[in-house]
SERO-4910 file (N, C-alpha, C, O; in steps of 0.05 Angstrom, whole numbers):
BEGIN
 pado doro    nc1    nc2    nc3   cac1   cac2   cac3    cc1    cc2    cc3    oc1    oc2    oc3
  Unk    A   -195   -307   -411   -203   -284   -395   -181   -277   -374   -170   -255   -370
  Unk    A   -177   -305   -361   -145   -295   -343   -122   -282   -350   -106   -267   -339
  Unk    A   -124   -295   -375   -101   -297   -394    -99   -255   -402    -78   -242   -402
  Unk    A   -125   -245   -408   -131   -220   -412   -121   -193   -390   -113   -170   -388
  Unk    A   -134   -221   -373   -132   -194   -347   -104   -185   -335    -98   -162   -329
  Unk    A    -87   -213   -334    -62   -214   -334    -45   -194   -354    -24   -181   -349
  Unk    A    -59   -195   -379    -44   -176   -388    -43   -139   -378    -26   -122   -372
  Unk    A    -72   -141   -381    -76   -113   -379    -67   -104   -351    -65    -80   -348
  Unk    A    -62   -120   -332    -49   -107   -300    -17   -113   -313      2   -107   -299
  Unk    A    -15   -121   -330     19   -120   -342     26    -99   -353     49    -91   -348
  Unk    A     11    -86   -367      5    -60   -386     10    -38   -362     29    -22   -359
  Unk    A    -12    -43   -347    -18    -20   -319     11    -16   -308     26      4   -309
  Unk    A     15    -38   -298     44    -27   -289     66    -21   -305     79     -1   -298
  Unk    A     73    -32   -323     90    -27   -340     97      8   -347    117     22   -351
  Unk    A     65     10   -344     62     45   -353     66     52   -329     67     77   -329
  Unk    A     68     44   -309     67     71   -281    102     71   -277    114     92   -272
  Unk    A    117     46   -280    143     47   -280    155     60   -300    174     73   -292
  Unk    A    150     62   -331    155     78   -346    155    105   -342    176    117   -343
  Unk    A    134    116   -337    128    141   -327    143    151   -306    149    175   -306
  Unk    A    155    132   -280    167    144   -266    202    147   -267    216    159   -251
  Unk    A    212    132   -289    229    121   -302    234    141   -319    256    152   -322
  Unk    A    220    143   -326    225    176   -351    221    207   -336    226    229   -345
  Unk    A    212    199   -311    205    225   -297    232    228   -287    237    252   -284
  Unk    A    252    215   -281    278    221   -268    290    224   -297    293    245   -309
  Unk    A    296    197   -307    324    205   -327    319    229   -339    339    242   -345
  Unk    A    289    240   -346    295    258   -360    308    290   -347    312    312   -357
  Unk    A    311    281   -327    323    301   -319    348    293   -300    350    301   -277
  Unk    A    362    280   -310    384    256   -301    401    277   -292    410    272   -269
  Unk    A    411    301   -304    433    319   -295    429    331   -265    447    339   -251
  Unk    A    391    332   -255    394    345   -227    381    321   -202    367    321   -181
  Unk    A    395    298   -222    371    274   -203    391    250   -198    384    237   -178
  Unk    A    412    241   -212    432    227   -221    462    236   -212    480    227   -198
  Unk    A    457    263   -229    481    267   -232    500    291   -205    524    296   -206
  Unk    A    482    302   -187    492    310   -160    493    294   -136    504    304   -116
  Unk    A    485    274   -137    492    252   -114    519    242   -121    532    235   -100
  Unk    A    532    240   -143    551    222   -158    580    243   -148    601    237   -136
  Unk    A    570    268   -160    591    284   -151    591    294   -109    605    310    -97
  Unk    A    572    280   -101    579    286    -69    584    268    -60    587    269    -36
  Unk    A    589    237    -75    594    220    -66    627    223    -68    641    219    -49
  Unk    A    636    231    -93    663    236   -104    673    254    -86    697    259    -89
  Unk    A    653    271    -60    674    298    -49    682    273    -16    702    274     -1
  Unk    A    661    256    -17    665    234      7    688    221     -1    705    219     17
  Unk    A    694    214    -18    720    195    -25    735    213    -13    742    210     10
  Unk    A    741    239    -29    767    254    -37    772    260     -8    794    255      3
  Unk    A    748    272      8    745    287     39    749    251     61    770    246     73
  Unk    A    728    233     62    733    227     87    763    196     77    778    184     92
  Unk    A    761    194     46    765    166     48    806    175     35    827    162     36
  Unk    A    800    195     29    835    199     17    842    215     33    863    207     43
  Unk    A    833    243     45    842    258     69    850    250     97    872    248    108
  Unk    A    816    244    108    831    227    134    837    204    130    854    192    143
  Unk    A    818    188    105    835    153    112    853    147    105    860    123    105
  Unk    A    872    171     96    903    167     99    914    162    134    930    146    143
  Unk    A    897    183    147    908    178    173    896    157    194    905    151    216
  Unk    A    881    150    185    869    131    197    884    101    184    893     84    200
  Unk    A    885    100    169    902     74    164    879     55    147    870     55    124
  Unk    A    875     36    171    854     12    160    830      5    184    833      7    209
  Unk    A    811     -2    172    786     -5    191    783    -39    188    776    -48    166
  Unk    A    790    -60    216    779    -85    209    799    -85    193    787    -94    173
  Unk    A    822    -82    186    844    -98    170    838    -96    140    849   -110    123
  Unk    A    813    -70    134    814    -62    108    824    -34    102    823    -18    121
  Unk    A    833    -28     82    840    -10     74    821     10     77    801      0     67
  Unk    A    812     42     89    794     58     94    781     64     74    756     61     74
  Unk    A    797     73     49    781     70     31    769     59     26    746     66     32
  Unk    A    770     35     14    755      2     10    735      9     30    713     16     22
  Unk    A    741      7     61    719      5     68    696     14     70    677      0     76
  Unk    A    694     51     63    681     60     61    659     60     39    636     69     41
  Unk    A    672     45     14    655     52    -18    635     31    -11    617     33    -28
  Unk    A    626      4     12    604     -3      6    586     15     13    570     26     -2
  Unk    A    590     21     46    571     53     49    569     72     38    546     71     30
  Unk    A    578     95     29    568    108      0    553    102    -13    531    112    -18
  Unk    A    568     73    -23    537     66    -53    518     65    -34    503     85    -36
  Unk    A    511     47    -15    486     40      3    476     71      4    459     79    -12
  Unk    A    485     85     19    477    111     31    467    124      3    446    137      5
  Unk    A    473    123    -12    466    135    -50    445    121    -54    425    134    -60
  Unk    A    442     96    -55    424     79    -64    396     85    -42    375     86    -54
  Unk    A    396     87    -17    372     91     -5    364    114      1    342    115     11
  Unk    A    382    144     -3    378    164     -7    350    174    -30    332    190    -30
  Unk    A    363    153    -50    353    167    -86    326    149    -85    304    157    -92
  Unk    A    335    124    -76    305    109    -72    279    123    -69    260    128    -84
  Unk    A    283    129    -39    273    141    -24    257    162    -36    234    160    -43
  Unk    A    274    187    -39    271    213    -50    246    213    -71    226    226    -68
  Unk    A    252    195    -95    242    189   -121    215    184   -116    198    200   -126
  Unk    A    206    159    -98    180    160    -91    166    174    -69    141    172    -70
  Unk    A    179    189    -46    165    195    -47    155    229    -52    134    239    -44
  Unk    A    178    243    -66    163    267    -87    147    257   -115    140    276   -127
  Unk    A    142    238   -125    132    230   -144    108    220   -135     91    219   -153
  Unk    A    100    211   -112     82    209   -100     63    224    -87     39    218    -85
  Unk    A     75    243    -76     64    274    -58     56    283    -96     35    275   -105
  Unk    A     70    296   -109     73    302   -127     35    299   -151     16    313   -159
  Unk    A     46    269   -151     16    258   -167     -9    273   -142    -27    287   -152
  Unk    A    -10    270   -109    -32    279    -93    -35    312   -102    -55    323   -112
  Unk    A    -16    322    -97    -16    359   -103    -32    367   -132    -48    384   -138
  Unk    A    -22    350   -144    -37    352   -183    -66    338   -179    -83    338   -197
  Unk    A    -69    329   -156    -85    304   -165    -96    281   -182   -119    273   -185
  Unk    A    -71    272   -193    -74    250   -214    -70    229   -198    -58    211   -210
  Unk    A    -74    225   -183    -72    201   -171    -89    206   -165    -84    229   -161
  Unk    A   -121    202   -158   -147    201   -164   -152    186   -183   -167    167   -179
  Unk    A   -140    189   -208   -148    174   -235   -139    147   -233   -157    130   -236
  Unk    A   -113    139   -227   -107    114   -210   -121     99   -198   -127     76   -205
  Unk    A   -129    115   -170   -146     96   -149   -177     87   -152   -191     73   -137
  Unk    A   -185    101   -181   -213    100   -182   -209     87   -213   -230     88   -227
  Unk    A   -185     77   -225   -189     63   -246   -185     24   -231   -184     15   -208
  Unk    A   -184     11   -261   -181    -19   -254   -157    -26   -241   -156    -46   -227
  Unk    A   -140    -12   -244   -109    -17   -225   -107    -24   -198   -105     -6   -182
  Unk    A   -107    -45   -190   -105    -54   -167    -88    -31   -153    -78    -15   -168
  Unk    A    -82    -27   -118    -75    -14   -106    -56    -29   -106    -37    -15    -99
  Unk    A    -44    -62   -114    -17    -73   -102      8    -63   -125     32    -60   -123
  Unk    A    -13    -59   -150      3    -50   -176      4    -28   -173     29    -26   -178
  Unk    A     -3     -1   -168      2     22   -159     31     18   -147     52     25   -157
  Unk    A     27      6   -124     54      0    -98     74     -3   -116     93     12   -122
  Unk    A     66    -28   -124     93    -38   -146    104    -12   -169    128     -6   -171
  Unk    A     88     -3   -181     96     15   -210    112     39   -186    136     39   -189
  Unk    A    105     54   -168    124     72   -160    144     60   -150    166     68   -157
  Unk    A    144     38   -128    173     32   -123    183     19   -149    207     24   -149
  Unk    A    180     12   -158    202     -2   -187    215     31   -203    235     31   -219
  Unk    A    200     55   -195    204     77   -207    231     86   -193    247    101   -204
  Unk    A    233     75   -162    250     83   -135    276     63   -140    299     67   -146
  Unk    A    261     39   -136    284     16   -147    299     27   -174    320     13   -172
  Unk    A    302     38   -192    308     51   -215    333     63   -211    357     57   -212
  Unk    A    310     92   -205    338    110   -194    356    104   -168    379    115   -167
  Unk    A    348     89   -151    368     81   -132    386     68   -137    407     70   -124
  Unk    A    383     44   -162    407     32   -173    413     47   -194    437     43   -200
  Unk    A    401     67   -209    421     77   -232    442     98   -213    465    102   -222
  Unk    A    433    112   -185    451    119   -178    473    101   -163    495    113   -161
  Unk    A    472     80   -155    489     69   -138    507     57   -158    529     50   -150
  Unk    A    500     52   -190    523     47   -211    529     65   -218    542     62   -238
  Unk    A    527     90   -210    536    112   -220    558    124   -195    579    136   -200
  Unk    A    548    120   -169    573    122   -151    587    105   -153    611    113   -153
  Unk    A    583     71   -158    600     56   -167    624     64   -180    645     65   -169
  Unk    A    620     71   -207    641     80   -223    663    102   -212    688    102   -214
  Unk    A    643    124   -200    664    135   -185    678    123   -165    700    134   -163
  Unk    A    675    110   -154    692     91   -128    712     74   -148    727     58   -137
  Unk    A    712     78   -175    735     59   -188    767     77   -191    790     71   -196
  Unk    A    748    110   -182    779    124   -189    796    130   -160    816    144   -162
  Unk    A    788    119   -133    791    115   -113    796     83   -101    813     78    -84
  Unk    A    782     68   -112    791     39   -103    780     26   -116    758     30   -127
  Unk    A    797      1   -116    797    -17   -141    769    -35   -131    757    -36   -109
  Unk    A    767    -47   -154    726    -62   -156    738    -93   -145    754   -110   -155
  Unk    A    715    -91   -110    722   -112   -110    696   -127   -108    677   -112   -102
  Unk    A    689   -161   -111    667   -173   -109    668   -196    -99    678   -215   -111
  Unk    A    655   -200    -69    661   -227    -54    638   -247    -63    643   -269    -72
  Unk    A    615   -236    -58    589   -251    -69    574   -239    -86    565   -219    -75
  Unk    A    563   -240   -117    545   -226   -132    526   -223   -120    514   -202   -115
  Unk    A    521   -253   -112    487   -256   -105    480   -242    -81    456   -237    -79
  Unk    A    495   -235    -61    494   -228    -39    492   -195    -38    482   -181    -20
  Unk    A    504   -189    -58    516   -157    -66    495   -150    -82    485   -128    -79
  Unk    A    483   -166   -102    462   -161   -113    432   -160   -103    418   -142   -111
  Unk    A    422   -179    -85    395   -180    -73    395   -157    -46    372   -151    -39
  Unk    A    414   -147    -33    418   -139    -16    411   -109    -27    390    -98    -21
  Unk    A    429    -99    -42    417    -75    -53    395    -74    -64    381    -55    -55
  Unk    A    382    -89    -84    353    -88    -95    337    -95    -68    316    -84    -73
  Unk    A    335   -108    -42    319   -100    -20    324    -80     -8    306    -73      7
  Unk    A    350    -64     -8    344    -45     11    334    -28     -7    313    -19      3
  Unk    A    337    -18    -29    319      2    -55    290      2    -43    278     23    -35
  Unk    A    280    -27    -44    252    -34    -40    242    -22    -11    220    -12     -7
  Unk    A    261    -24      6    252    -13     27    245      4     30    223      9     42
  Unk    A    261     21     22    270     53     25    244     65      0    231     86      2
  Unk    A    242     46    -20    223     62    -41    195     55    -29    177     68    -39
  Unk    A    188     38    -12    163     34      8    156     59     28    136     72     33
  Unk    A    186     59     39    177     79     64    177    119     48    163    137     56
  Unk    A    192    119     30    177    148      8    154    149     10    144    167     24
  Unk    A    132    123     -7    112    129     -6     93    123     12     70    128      5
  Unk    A     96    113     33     93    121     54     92    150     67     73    161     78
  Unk    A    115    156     62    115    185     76     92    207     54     77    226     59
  Unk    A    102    193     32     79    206     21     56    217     11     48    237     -2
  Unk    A     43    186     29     15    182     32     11    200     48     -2    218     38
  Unk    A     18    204     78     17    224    100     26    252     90     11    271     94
  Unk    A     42    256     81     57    295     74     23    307     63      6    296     49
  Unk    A     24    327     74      1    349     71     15    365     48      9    363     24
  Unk    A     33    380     59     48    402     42     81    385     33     88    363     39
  Unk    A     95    404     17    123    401      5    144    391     34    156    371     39
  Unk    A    141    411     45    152    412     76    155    386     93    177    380    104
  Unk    A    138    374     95    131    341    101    140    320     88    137    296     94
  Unk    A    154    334     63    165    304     48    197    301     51    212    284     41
  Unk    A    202    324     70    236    340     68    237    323    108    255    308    117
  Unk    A    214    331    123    222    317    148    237    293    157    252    291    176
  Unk    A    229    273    138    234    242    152    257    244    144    273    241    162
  Unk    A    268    251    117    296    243     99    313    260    123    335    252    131
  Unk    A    300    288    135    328    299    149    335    302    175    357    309    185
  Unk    A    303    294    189    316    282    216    309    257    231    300    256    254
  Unk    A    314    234    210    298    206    215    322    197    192    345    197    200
  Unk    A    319    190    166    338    181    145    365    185    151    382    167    153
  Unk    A    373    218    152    398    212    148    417    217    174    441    222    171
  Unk    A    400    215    205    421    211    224    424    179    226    444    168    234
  Unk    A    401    166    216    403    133    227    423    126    200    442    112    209
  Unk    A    427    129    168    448    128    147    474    141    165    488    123    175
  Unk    A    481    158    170    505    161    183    511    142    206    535    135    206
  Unk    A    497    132    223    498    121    245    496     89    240    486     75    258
  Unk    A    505     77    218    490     60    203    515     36    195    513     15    183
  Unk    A    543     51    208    570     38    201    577     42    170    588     24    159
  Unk    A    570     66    155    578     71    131    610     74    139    626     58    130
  Unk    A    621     99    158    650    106    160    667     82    188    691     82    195
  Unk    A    649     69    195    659     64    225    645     33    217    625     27    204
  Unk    A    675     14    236    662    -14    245    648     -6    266    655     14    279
  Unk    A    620    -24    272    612    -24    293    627    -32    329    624    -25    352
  Unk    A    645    -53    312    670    -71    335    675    -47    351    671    -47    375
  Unk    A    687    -23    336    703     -3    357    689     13    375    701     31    386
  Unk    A    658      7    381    636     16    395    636     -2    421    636    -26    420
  Unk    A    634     16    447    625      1    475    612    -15    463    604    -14    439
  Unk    A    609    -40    489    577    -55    480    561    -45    491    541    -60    491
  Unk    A    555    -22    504    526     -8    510    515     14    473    495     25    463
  Unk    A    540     11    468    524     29    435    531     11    415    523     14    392
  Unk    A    550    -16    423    539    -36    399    507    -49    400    497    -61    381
  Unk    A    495    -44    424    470    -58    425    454    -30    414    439    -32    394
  Unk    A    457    -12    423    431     11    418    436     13    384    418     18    368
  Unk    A    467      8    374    468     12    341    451    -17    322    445    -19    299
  Unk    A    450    -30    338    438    -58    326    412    -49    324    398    -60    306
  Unk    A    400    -27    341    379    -23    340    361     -5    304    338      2    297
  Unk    A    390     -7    292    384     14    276    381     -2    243    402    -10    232
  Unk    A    362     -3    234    359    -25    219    384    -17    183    391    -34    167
  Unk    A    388      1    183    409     16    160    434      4    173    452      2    157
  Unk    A    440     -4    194    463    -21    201    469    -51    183    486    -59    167
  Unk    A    445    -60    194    447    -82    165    443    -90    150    441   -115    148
  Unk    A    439    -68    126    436    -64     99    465    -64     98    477    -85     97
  Unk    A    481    -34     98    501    -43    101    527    -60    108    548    -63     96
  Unk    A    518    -70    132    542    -89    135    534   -114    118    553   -130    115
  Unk    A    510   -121    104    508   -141     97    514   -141     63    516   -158     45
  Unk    A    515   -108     66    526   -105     28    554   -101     31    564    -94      9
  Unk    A    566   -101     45    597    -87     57    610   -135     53    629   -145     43
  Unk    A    590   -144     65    593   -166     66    593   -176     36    609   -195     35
  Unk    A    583   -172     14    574   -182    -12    598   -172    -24    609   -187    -40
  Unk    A    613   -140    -19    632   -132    -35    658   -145    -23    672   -160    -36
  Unk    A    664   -138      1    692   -142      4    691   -169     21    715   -173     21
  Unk    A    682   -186     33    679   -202     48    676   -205     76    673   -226     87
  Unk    A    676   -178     89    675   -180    110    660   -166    125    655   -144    116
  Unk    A    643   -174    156    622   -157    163    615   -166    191    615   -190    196
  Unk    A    606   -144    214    602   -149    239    586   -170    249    591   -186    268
  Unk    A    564   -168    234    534   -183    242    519   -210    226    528   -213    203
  Unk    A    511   -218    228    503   -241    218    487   -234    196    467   -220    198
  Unk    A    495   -245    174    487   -244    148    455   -261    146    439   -258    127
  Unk    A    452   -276    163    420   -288    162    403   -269    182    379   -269    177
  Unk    A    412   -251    207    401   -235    209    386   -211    201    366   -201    210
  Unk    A    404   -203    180    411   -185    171    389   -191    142    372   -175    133
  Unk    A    392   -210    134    371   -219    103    337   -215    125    319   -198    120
  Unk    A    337   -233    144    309   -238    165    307   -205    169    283   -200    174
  Unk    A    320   -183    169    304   -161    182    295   -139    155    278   -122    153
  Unk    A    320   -150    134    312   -128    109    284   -138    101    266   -122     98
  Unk    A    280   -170     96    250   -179     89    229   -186    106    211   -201     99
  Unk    A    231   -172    132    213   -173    145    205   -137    144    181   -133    145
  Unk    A    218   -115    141    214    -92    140    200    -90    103    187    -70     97
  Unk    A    205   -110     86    195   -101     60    167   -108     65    149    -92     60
  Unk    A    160   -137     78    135   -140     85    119   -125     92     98   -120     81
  Unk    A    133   -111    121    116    -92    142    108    -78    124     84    -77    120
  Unk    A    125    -64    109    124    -40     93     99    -37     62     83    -22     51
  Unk    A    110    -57     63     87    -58     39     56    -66     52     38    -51     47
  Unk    A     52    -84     63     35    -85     80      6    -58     86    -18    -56     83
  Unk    A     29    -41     98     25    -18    112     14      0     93     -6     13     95
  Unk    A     33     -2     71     25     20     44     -2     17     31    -19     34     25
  Unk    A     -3    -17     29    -16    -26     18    -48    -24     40    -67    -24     23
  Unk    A    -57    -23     62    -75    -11     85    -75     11     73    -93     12     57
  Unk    A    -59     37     74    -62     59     72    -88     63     45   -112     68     48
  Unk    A    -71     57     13    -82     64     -1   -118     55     -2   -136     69    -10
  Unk    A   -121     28      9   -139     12     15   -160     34     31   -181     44     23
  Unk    A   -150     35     46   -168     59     72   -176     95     51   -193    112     56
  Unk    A   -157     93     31   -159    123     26   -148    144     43   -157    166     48
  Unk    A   -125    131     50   -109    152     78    -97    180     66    -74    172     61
  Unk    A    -97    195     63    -85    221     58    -90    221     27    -87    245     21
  Unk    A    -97    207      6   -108    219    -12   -140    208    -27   -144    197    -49
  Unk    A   -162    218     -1   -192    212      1   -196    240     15   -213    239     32
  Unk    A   -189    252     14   -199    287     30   -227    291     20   -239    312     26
***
């Protein structure tokens, strides 16, 4: 009987990640494939234009240093994005009703859309990858470090989507957080800039900004080197996946924004 049930919540999810998995690639040219080319105008604009004049950041080459941020900034962009219009998305149709009122646990719900987010956030961040190969050469200090680091911050970022998109009423509400919450704290986040070259009155207020160490701690996995403490830095990404899921996981529980 365990043995059964186990399956069929295997099935359940399997299908909600499929579904959201096919909801992007299939349209990979306007979901994939324009992040890739604005990541390519960042090389050409901040990392070959000015980081000619700039020289080296921290004793790395500007370029170099910039391509861990990019991918990061790509990777939690697309995360993000994926769940949570695919989420708003299912509330507006209302098929997500059929979900919450079938056998599908609410934690498998959580899971099938972010694994949908986790998806496209790494098919884009191997896809900016590649482009960062015709700009600077592939470098790798730690797999493991480079690898878990990105698949948590995905997770994060594909938590806080649906999140936002538990709450969004209208289309309008799903565009707020990403553009004045997401992407001043991703800029501010040490993608172009060491933190070092900051007073210490805005190295403390930037510590405050949790996209600081995602990146420095994936900046740490590629090229070897990085401001902040790499056990800090693991302690706040998996304490925010907790919170986060946590929180998601209350919401759907309660019937928060889709029980009207």
């Amino acid at each position: 009987m365990r043995a059964l049930h186990l399956h069929e919540n295997w099935t359940a999810l399997r299908t909600i990640v499929t579904k959201e998995v096919l909801r992007f690639a299939r349209i990979w040219v306007q979901t994939v494939l324009p992040p890739m080319i604005t990541m390519a105008l960042y090389f050409i604009i901040f990392g070959g234009l000015i980081g000619s004049r700039i020289g080296e950041m921290d004793g790395i080459r500007y370029m170099d240093f910039i391509v861990p941020g990019l991918i990061m900034l790509a990777v939690i962009t697309n995360s993000y994005s994926n769940v949570v219009s695919s989420f708003f998305s299912s509330k507006f149709q209302r098929h997500i009703e059929e979900l919450l009122v079938s056998p599908v646990p609410n934690s498998l719900i959580i899971l099938g859309f972010v694994g949908g987010g986790i998806a496209r956030g790494l098919a884009v961040g191997v896809g900016v990858t590649l482009v960062s190969l015709f700009f600077s050469p592939f470098s790798l200090h730690s797999l493991t470090v480079t690898v878990s680091v990105v698949v948590m911050t995905s997770v994060v970022f594909a938590l806080a989507g649906l999140i936002n998109g538990v709450f969004a009423r209208n289309f309008d509400d799903i565009s707020i957080v990403p553009t004045f919450v997401l992407t001043p704290l991703t800029y501010l986040g040490g993608v172009f800039y060491s933190v070092s070259l900051l007073p210490d009155f805005w190295q403390a207020v930037s510590q405050l900004n949790p996209i600081l160490y995602m990146v420095d701690a994936f900046r740490y996995g590629l090229l070897g080197t990085s401001d902040l403490s790499l056990t800090v830095s693991y302690a706040i990404i998996i304490g925010f996946i907790l919170g986060l899921y946590l929180f998601a996981l209350t919401l759907l529980n309660r019937g928060v924004g889709v029980r009207n």
